[in-house]
N, C-alpha and C positions, 0 to 999 in steps of 0.2 A: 423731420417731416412736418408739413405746416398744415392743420384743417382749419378751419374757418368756427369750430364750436368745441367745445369739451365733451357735446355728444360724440361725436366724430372722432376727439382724440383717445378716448377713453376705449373703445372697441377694438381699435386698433392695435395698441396695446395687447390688448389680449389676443387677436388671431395673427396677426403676424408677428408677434412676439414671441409668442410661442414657439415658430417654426426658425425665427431670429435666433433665439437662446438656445435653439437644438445646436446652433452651428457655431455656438460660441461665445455672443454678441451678446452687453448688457445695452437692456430698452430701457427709456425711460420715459416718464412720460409732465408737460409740467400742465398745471390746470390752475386758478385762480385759486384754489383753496390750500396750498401748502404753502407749510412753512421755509423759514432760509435754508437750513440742511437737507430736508426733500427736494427743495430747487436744486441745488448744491450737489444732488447726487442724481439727478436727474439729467445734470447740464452733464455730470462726468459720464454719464454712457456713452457707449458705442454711438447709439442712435435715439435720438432723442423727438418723442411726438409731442405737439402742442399747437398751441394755438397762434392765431397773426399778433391777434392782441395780447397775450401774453409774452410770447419771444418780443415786439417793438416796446413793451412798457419794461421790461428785464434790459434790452439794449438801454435806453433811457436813464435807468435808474445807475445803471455800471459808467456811463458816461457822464455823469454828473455830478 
């Protein structure tokens, strides 16, 4: 799921996540501030929230 800010990504997280992980599903969510293993286990969720600029600079970095 793509938002435009880490205010946006970060909420979301929490309310539909919640109702996510009732049903089974690991959320993850990536933001500018984590490190490679919190990327790392954030890319392996079910479903993953973040940001444009964050998912194009992780595509970037993996293709280079």
């Amino acid at each position: 799921m793509v938002t435009v800010n880490d205010y946006l990504a970060r909420p979301r997280l929490g309310v539909d996540g919640q109702a996510l992980q009732f049903l089974g599903l690991k959320v993850g969510v990536i933001v500018h501030d984590l490190d490679d293993q919190e990327r790392k286990d954030a890319y392996n969720a079910d479903i993953t929230y973040g940001t444009n600029n964050e998912f194009g600079f992780d595509y970037l970095r993996a293709t280079t």
